[in-house]
N, C-alpha and C positions, 0 to 999 in steps of 0.2 A: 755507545752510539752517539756520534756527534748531533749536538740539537742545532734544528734551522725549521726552514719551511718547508713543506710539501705540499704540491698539488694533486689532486686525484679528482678522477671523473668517476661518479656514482650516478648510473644511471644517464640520464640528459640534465642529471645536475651537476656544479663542477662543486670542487671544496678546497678551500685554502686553509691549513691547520700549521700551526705555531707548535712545536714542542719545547721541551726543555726550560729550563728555568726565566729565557728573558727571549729578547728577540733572536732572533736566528744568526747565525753568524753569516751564513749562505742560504742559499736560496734556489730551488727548480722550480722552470716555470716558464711560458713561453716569452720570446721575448719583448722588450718595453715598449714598443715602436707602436702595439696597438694592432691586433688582428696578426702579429708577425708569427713566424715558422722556428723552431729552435736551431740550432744548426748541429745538430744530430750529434754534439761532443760531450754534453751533460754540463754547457753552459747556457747562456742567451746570445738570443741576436743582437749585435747596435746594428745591421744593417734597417734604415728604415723602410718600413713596407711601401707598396706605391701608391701616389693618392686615387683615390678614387673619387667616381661622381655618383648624382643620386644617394636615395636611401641608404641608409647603413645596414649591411646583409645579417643575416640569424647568426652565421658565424663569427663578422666583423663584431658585434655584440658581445657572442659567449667568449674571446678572446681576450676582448679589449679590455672585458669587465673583469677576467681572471688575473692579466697580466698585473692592470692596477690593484686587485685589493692583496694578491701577493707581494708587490711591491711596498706599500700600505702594511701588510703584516708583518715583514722583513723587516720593519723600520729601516728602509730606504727611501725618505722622501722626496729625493733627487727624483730618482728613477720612476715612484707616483706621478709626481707631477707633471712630469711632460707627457705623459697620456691621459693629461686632461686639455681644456682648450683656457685655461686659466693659470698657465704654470708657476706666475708670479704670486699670489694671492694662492692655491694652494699648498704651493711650495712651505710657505710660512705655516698655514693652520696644521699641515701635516708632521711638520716639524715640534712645533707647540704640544701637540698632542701626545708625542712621547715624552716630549721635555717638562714640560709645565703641567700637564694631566699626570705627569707620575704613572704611568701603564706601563708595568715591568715584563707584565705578557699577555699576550693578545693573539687570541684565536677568530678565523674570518668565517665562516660559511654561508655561504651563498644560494640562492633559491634559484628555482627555473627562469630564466629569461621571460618576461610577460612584452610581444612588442620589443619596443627599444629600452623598456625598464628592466633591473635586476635587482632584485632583493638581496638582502643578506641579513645576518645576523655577528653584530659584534659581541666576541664574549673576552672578557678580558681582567684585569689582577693590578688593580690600583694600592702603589703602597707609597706611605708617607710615615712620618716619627715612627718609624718601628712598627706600625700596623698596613695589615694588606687587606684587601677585601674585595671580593668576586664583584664586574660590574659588566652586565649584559645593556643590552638593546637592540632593538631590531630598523634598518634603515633602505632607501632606495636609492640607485644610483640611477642616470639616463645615459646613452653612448646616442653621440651626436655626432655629424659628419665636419670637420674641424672646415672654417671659411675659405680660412689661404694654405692649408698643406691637403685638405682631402684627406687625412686621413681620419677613421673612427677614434675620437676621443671621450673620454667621461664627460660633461656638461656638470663644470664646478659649480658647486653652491654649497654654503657652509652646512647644510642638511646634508651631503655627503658623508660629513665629518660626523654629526649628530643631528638627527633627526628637527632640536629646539634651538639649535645655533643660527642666530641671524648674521647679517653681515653688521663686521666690526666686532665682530663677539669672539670668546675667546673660551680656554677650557683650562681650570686650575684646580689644583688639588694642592693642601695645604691649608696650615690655621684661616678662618675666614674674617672676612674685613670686618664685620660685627658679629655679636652674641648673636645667637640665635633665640628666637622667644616663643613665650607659650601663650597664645592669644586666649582671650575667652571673653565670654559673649557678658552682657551686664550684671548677669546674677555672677558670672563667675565661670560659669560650664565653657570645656576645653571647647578649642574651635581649630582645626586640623582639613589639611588640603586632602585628607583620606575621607574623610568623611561628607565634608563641605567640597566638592573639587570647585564651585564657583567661584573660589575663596583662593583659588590658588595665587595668580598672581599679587592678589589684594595683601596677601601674609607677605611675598616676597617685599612687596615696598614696602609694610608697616616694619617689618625686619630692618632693612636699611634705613627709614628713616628714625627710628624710634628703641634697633636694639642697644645703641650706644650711649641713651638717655634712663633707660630703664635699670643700666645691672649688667649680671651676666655675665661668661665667661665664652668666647668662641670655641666651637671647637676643630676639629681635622677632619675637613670635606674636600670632595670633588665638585666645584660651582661653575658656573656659566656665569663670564665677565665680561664688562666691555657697554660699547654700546652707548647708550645717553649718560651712562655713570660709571667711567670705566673702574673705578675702585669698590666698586656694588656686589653685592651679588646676584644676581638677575635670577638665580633659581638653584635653587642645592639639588643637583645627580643622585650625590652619596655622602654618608654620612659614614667616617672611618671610625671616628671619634666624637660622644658628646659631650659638648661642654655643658655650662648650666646655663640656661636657656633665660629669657627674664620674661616676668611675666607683664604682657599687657591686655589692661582690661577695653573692651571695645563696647562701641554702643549694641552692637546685633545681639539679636536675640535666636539663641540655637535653635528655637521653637521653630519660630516664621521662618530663620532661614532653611531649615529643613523643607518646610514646607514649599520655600519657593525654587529650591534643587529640586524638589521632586515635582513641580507644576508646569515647567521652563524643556524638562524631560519628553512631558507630553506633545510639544512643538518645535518642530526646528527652527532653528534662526529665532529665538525667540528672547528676552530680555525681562525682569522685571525687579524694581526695588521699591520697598517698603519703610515709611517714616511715620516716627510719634510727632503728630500738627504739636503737640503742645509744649514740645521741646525743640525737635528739630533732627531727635535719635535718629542715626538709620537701625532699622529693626533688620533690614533682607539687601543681601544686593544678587542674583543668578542672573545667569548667562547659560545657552545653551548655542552654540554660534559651531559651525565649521571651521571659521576661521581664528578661532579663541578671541577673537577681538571683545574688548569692555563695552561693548553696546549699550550696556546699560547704565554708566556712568559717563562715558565719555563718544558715543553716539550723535550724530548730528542730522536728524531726518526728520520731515514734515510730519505734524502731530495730527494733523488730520481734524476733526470735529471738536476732541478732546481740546484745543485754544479756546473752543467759545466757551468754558469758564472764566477765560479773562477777559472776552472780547465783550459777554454779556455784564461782567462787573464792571468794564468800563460803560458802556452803556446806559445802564440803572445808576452810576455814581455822577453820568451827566443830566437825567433826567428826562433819558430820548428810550427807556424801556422799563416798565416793570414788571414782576410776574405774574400781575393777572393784569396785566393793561393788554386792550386788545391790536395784533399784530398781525400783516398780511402776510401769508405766506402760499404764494402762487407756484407753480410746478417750476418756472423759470424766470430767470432777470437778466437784462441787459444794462452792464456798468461799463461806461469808457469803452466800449468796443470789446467786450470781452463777455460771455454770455456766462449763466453761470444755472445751474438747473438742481433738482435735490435729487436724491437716487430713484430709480424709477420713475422721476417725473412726481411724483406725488403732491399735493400741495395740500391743505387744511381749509376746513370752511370759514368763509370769513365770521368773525367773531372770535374766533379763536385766539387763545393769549398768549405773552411773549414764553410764558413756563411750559405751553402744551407745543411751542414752536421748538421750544431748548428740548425738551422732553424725545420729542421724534424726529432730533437733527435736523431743523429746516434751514438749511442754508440764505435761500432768499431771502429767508424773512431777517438775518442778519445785514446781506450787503442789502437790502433795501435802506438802511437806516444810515450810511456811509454818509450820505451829502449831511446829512443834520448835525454831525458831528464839528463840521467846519473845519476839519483839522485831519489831514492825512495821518497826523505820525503820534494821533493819540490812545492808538492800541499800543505802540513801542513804549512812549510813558508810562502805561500804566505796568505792561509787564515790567519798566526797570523801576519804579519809583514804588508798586504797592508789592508785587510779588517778585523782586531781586532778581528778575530775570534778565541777563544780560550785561551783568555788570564785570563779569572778569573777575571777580575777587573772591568767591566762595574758596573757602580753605577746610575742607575738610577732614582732610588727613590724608588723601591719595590725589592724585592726578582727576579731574572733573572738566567739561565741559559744561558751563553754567548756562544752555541755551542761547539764543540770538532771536529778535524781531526787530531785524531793521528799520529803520522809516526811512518808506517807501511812499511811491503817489500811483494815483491812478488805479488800473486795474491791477495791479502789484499788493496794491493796500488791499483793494477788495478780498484778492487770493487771500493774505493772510486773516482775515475778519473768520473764516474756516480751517488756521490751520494749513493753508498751502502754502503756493511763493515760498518767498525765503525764508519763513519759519522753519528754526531747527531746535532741535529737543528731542532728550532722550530721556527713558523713565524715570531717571531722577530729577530730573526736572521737571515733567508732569506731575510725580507724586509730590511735589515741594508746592506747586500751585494747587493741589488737591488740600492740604497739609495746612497753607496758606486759607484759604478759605472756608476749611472744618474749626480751625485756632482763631477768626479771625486775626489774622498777623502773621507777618513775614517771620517764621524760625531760620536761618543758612543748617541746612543739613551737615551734621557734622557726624562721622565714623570714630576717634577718639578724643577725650577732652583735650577744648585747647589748653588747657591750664599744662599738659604736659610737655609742649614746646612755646607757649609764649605768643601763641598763634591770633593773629584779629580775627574776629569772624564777620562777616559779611551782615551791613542789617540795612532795611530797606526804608528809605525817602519818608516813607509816612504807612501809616495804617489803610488796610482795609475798611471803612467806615461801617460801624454796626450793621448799619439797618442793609447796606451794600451784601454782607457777607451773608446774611438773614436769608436775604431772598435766594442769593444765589443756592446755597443750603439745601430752600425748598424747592429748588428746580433738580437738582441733582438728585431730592428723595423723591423726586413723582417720576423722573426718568431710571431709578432704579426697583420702580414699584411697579409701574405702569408704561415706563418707555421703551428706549432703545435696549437698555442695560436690565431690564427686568426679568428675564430668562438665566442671564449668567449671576445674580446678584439673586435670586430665589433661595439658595440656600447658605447666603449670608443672615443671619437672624439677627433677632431686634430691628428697633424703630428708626435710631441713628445711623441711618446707611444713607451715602449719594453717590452717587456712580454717572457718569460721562466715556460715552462708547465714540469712536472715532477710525475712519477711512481715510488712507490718505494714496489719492493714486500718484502712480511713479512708473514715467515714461520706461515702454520695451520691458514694462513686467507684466506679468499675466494676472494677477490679483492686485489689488492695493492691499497696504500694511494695514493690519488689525492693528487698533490702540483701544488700549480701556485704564480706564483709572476709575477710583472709587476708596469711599472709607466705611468705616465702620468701629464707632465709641472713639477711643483713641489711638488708630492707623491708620495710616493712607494709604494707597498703595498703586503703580502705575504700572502696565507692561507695553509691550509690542511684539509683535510676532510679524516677521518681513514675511511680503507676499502670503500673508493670513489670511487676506479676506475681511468681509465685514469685524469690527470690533468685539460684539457680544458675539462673536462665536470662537476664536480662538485667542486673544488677548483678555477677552472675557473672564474664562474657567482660572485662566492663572491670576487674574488678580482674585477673582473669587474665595480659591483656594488658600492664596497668602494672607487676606481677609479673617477667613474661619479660625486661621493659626494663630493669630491673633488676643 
């Protein structure tokens, strides 16, 4: 029996099946045109179907989508791609896939049309130096109505091809550009994207930048290339062959980061990384995001409350706050035209001091102190000169966003004196100012030693001055005893804990982003949880949690 393709309709699902040992030589199946008619002789149509207007019909769908992934399985990428609305750009990636992905056979099956989407399922036989190996996945296509011909087309995007493929990306099989390595945490304990998934892309760049430094022998994978580093591997599929992997030792600790994959679970969209103040270690870095984005390293969102650790060290370091000098803090303030109130209106009886204002987040009682300062842009000094915020240059071993506080004027400055405006910061950079303040002194958070590439590390203008850091200290322990942070931070133990809870609202969302940071002996540890809500209730438990693990 000669091997090709077959279509068959089971049920109101359709199926496209590959036999024989490689692609098909021939092919049945309706024809290419998209929604077309066979013409009744046991070949295809070239005639093109006619355009149509409006929506794309239930049938125009279940055809369009059958024609192309038979096409697709036939390895005829000719005939795929003009039933997309991309034929240039899928032309090539389709073509790649059998050539460069090494796929000797490929099986399609397809799901029930959901709408204008169609699932399937790729199953397929990747063989390279004499080895083959089964490589499945499951992916979605759309059938869209094409602009200038009307007819129902697939809607290209390199997710058609694979699920993780962005555009410029590409799909190889064959020895890889570098060793592969075996990461593990400070004591030594493995550190794996199975176990750790937060970790996943983290390994891929520690891989490319550091398997060629380490050792090790590549071996014979399926990888995802292209992209910002088209000689990279951006992500191993499949593994046909291992080579010997090399090992690299990293700052995490498997403990906490356990801890902080399992805490980050609890919350969607949520983010949080964990550092040793007296080194600089990162101990945790998780992510739990929809969009796999590094929110938590490379993040750029208003930190909400959690600034006025810097905003109050600047403060006390000018000699305009201390934390038991007494400080008004009224329900509401009017600065430059811009009004500014603490949540519910709340305010504190007068006498009340600057640590029982930091304590129950009072925002007024910060922009009241703005004019005495005499100087707009010396919250931005201080974040780049005491706590390296800002500076561009943190080198830790992966891709980072080192935060931003521009100097600004006006009500601009006031915004950030809380945490708004244009302040941007993601957990690892709240936990570095956390970190910064428990150590007295600026550590640059580093992931592996620089001693292994040669690497500068980032150090900061001048110290945090004792008695500055002292106080701050004791405002962040009465606010994680008795404040904001004293519900999420209760089953943190011991005396050495300071925690700083933070709200940051964000136009056309229905909650503002929970942020909380806090330590505990020697850990810091920052999170966020977008559209969370107040800080101590869901930013809260996660840093709590990474805390304990500690």
């Amino acid at each position: 029996m000669r091997s090709g393709v077959k279509v068959g309709i089971v049920g109101s699902v359709f199926a496209v099946v590959v036999g024989g040992i490689g692609y098909g030589a021939y092919n049945v199946f309706n024809g290419v045109t998209g929604g077309s008619s066979g013409n009744g002789k046991g070949g295809t149509s070239t005639q093109a179907a006619p355009a149509g207007t409006g929506p794309v019909s239930d049938d125009e769908i279940k055809n369009t989508a059958k024609d192309f992934l038979a096409a697709w399985a036939s390895g005829d990428p000719d005939k795929a791609s003009q039933l997309t609305n991309n034929p240039v750009d899928s032309l090539s990636s389709l073509a790649s896939f059998k050539e460069d992905a090494a796929v000797s056979k490929l099986q399609i099956e397809p799901g029930a049309p959901a709408g204008t989407k169609v699932p399937y399922t790729v199953k397929a036989t990747v063989s390279s130096g004499g080895v083959s190996k089964p490589w499945s996945y499951a992916s979605t296509l759309t059938v869209v109505r094409g602009k200038s011909t009307g007819r129902p087309l697939v809607d290209w995007l390199p997710s058609v091809l694979y699920p993780q493929l962005k555009t410029g990306q590409s799909i190889r099989t064959g020895e890889a550009p570098t060793a592969a390595i075996k990461a593990v945490d400070y004591r030594g304990r493995e550190l794996t994207k199975e176990k750790y998934p937060s970790l996943g892309a983290i390994l891929d760049t520690l891989r490319n930048k550091y398997g060629a430094k380490t050792g090790g022998k590549p071996g014979i994978e399926t990888y995802i290339t292209g992209g910002d580093d088209a000689s990279a591997v951006n992500s191993t599929i499949l593994t046909l062959s291992k080579g010997t992997p090399a090992r690299l030792q990293t700052t995490l600790d498997a403990d906490v980061q356990g801890a902080a994959e399992r805490a980050v679970k609890k919350f969607p969209e949520s983010s949080v990384v964990a550092i040793k103040p007296s080194t600089g270690a990162i101990r945790a870095i998780a992510d739990n995001r929809a969009d796999k984005f590094p929110a938590s390293t490379q993040g750029k969102l208003a930190p909400g409350s959690t600034m006025k650790i810097v905003t109050a060290s600047m403060l006390i370091e000018k000699g305009l706050a201390s934390a038991g000098k007494a400080t008004e803090c009224p329900p509401n303030v009017l600065y430059q035209g811009r009004t500014f109130v603490n949540l519910k209106n709340f305010s504190l009886p007068a006498g009340s001091t600057f640590a029982q204002s930091f304590a129950r987040s009072c925002n007024t009682a910060f922009i009241k102190l703005i004019d005495d300062t005499k100087d707009d842009a010396a919250l931005s000094k201080e974040a780049h000169q005491v706590f390296g915020i800002g500076l561009n240059n943190w080198k830790t071993g992966v891709v980072t966003f080192d935060g931003s506080v521009p100097e600004v004027t006006g009500g601009e400055a006031a915004a950030e004196y809380i945490g708004q405006g244009q302040v941007q910061m993601n957990p690892l950079n709240m936990a570095s100012i956390t970190a910064t303040v428990k150590a007295g002194y600026f550590k640059q958070p580093i992931l592996v030693a620089a001693s292994l590439d040669g690497r500068d590390i980032a150090r900061a203008q001048r110290q945090l001055p004792a008695y500055v850091a002292q106080q701050v200290r004791s405002m962040m322990h009465l606010t994680a005893t008795s404040g904001t942070a004293a519900q999420a931070m209760s089953s943190v133990g011991g005396y050495d804990k300071g925690a700083k809870t933070g709200s940051a609202e964000v136009d056309a969302q229905g909650k503002p982003n929970s942020w909380f940071t806090g330590y505990s002996g020697d850990l810091a540890a920052a999170a966020v949880v977008q559209d969370g809500g107040h800080g101590g209730t869901a930013a809260g438990p996660v840093v709590a949690a990474v805390l304990n693990a500690g």
